[in-house]
C-alpha positions in Angstrom: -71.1 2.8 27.7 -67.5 4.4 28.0 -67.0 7.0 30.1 -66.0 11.1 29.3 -63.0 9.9 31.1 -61.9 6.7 29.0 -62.3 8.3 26.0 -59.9 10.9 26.9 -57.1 8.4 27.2 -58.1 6.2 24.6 -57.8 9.8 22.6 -54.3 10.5 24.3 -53.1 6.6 23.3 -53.8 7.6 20.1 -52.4 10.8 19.5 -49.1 9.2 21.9 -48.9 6.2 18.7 -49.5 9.0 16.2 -46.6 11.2 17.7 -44.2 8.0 17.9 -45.0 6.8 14.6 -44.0 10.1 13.2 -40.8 10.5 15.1 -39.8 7.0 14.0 -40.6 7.6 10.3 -38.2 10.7 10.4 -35.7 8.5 12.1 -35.5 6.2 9.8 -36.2 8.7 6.8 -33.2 10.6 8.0 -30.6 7.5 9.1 -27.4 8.5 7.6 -26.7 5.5 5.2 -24.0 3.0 6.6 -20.5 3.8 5.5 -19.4 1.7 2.3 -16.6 -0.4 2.7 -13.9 -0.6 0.2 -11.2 -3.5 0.4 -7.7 -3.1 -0.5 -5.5 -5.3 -1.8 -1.9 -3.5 -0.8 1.6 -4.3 -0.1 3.1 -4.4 3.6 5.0 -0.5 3.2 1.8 0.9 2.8 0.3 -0.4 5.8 3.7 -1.2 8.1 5.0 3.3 7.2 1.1 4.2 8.8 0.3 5.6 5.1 -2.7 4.2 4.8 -3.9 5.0 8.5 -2.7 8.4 7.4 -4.7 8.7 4.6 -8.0 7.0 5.7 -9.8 10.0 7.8 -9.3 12.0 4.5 -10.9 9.6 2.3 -13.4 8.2 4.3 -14.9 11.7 5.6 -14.9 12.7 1.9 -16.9 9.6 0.3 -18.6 8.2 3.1 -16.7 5.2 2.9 -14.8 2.6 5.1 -11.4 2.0 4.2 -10.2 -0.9 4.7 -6.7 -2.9 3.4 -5.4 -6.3 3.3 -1.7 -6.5 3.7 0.2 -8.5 1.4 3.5 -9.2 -0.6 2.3 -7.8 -4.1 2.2 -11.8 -5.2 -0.4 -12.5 -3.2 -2.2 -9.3 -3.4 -2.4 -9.6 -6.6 -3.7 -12.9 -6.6 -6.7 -11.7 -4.0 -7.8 -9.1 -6.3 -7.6 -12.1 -9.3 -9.9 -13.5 -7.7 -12.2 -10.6 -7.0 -11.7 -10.7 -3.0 -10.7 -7.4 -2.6 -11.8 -3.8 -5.0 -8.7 -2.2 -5.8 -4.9 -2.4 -5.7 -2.1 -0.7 -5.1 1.0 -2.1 -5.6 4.9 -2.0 -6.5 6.0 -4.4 -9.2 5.6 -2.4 -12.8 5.9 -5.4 -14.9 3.4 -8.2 -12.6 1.3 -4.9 -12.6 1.3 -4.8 -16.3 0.7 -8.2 -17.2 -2.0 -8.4 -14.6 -4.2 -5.6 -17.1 -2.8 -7.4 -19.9 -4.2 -10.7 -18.5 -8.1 -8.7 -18.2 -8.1 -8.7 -14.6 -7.8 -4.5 -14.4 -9.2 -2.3 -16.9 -6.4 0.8 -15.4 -3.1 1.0 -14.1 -1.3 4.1 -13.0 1.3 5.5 -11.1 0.9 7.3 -8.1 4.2 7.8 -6.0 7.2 6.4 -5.0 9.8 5.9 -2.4 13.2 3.6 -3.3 14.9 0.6 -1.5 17.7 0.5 0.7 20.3 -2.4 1.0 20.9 -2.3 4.9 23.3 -4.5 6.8 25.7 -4.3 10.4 27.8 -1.2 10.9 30.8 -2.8 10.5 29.7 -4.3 6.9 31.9 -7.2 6.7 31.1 -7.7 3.2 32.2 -4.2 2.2 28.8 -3.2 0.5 28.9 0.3 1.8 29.2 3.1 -0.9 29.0 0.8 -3.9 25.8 0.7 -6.6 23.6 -2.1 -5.7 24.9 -4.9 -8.0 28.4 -4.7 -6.6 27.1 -4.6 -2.9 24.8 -7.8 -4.1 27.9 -9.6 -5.8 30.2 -8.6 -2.2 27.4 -9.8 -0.4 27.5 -12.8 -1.8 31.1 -13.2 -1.7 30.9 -12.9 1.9 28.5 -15.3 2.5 30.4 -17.9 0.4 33.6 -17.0 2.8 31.3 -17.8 5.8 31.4 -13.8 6.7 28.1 -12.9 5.8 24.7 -13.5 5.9 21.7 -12.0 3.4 18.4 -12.4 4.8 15.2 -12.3 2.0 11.2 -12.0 2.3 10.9 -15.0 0.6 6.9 -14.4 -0.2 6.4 -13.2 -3.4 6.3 -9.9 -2.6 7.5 -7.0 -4.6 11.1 -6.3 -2.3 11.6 -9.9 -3.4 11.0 -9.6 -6.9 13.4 -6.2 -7.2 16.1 -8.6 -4.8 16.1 -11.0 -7.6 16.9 -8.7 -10.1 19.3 -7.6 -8.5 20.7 -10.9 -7.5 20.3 -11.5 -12.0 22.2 -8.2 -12.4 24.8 -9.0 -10.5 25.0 -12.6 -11.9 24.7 -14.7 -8.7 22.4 -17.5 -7.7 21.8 -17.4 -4.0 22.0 -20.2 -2.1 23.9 -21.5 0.9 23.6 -21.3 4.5 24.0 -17.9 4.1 21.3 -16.9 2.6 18.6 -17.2 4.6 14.4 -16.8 3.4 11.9 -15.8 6.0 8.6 -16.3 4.1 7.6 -13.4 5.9 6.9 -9.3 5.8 9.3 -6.5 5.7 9.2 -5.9 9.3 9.8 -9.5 10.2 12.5 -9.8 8.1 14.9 -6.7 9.2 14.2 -8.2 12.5 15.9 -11.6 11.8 18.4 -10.1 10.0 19.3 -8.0 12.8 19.1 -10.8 14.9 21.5 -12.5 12.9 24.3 -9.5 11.8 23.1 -10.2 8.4 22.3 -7.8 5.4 18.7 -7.2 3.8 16.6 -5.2 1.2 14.2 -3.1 2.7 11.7 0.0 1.0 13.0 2.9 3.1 9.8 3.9 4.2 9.3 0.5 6.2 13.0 0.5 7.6 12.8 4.0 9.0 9.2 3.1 10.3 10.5 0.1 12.3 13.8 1.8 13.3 11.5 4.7 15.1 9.7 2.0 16.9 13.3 -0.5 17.6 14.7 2.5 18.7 18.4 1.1 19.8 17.6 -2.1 19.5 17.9 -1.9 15.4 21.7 -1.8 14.9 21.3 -2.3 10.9 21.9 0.8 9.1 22.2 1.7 4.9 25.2 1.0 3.6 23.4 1.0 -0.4 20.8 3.9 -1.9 20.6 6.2 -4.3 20.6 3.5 -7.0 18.1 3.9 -10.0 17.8 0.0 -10.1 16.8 1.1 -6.3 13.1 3.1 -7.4 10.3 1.4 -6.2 7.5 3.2 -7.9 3.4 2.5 -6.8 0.4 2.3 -9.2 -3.2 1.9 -8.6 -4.7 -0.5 -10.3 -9.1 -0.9 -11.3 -10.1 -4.1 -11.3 -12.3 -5.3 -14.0 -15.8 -5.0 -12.5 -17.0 -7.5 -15.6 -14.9 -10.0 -13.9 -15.5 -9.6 -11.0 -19.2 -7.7 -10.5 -19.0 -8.4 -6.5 -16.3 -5.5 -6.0 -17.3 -1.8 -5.3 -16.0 -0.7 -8.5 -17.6 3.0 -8.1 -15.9 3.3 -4.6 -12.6 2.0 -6.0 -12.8 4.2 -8.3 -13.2 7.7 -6.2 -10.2 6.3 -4.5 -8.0 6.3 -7.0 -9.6 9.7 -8.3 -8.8 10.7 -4.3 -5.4 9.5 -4.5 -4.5 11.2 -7.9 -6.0 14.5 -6.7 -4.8 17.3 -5.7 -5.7 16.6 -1.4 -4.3 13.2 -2.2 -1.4 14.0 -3.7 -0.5 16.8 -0.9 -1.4 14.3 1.5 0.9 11.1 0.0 3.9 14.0 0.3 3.4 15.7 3.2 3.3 12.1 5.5 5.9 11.8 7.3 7.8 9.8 10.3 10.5 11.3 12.9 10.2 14.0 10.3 11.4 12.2 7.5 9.2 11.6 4.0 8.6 8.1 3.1 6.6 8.5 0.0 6.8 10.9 -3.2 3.8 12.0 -5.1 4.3 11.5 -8.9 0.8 11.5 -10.5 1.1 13.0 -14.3 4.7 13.0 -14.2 6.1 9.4 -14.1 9.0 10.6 -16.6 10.2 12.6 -13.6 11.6 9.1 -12.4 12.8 7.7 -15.4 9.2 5.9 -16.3 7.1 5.8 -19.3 4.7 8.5 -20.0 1.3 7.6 -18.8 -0.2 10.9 -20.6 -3.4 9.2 -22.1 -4.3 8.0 -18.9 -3.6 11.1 -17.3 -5.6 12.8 -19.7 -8.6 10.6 -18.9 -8.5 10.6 -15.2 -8.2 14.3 -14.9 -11.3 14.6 -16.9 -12.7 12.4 -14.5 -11.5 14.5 -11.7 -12.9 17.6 -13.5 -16.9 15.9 -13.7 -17.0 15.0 -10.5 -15.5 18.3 -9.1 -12.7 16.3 -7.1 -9.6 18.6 -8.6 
């Protein structure tokens, strides 16, 4: 027969499981759910200026999220979020954008900000580009390189910078080709660095080129010779994917972040970003006519209602 004494801590054993029990069933009650990652598909001058890293704190904080990018020319990004590897996209080429809705792989395009591209090249521009609109410097560019005085670096990759350079390249009625004109496959930081290796001339978002030039320091000797252009905006849009498609992606966190960058906190945030006290990127949400872009006004209309139900004004 137990004793008074062993049923006393049999009792306490009991009450010590009871107690423990409890504490872990609150614990687990009350776990804070795991952040919620959202993937996106982006271009290298959102990630290369620090935008994104800038904007991440906000947004995650906001929606319990994980913010997360892959970094790619818009070719390619586009083609990741084809295939449904990534949730959203935000991007700079207006007409791949387009056709990639068109196509049924987003259900919403719109635009967000912008910055503009810069035709940089060596101080003492041997091909004379400085000062002149951005076909001309493209077509003395050229001409330079034919004469042996000049190289022209590209990306090469797809990219959106790549797709305004052949444009340009169209505009100004030249095929490039030669030993001067050199294609690095690569990103935007990669390629100013080889063609300031080389003395040679480029096309770089300005954003990216003042980014790398804070970091070069001295050791960056390019410099604009080309901007202010209007064939020079490089507008960016958000694009939702079509969850149909593709019912793996976190459309409801894709979503909220474009709602988050259309906002109002968004919006402040994109503009007030800056590097060596410079801005890099230009909110223009609601008002792409302000550039000299289509009105997106039905859109507009329906993501501002949006914005209004779920109280993210």
């Amino acid at each position: 027969m137990p004793s008074l004494k062993d049923s006393r801590i049999s009792v306490l054993v009991v009450v010590a499981i009871v107690v423990i029990a409890a504490i872990l069933a609150i614990f687990y009650v009350n776990k804070p759910a795991a952040p919620q990652r959202l993937v996106i598909a982006t271009t290298t001058s959102t990630a290369d200026t620090g935008l994104l890293d800038h904007l991440k704190p906000y947004f995650d904080n906001r929606f319990g999220a994980n913010m997360t990018w892959l970094y790619l020319g818009t070719g390619q990004a586009l083609e990741v979020a084809s295939r449904g590897d990534a949730d959203v996209l935000l991007v700079h080429d207006r007409a791949r954008e387009e056709a990639f809705v068109s196509s049924g792989n987003g259900t919403l395009r719109v635009t967000v900000m912008y910055n503009d591209f810069v035709i940089v090249g060596p101080p003492n521009d041997p091909a004379g580009a400085r000062g002149t609109n951005a076909t001309e410097a493209m077509i003395r560019i050229a001409r330079a390189g034919a004469d042996g005085n000049a190289a022209f670096v590209s990306r090469g990759d797809n990219s959106g910078t790549e797709a305004l350079e052949k444009r340009l390249w169209a505009d100004a009625g030249v095929s490039a080709s030669g030993t001067w004109y050199v294609s690095t496959g690569s990103g935007m930081a990669p390629t100013i660095r080889v063609a300031n290796e080389r003395g040679g001339y480029t096309i770089s978002d300005r954003g990216s080129f003042y980014k790398l030039r804070s970091t070069m320091n001295a050791t960056l000797s390019l410099v604009v010779l080309c901007e202010n252009d209007t064939s020079l905006l490089n507008p960016y849009s958000i694009i939702l994917l079509n969850s149909t498609k593709h019912p793996n992606i976190n459309s409801d966190l894709a979503t909220n972040f474009l709602l988050f960058m259309v906002s109002r906190q968004g919006q402040s945030l994109i503009g007030n970003f800056t590097v060596d006290g410079r801005q890099l990127f230009f909110p223009v949400y609601g008002n792409p006519e302000s550039i000299g872009l289509p009105s997106e006004n039905a859109t507009v209309t329906y993501l501002n209602s949006l914005l209004k139900s779920k109280g993210l004004e």
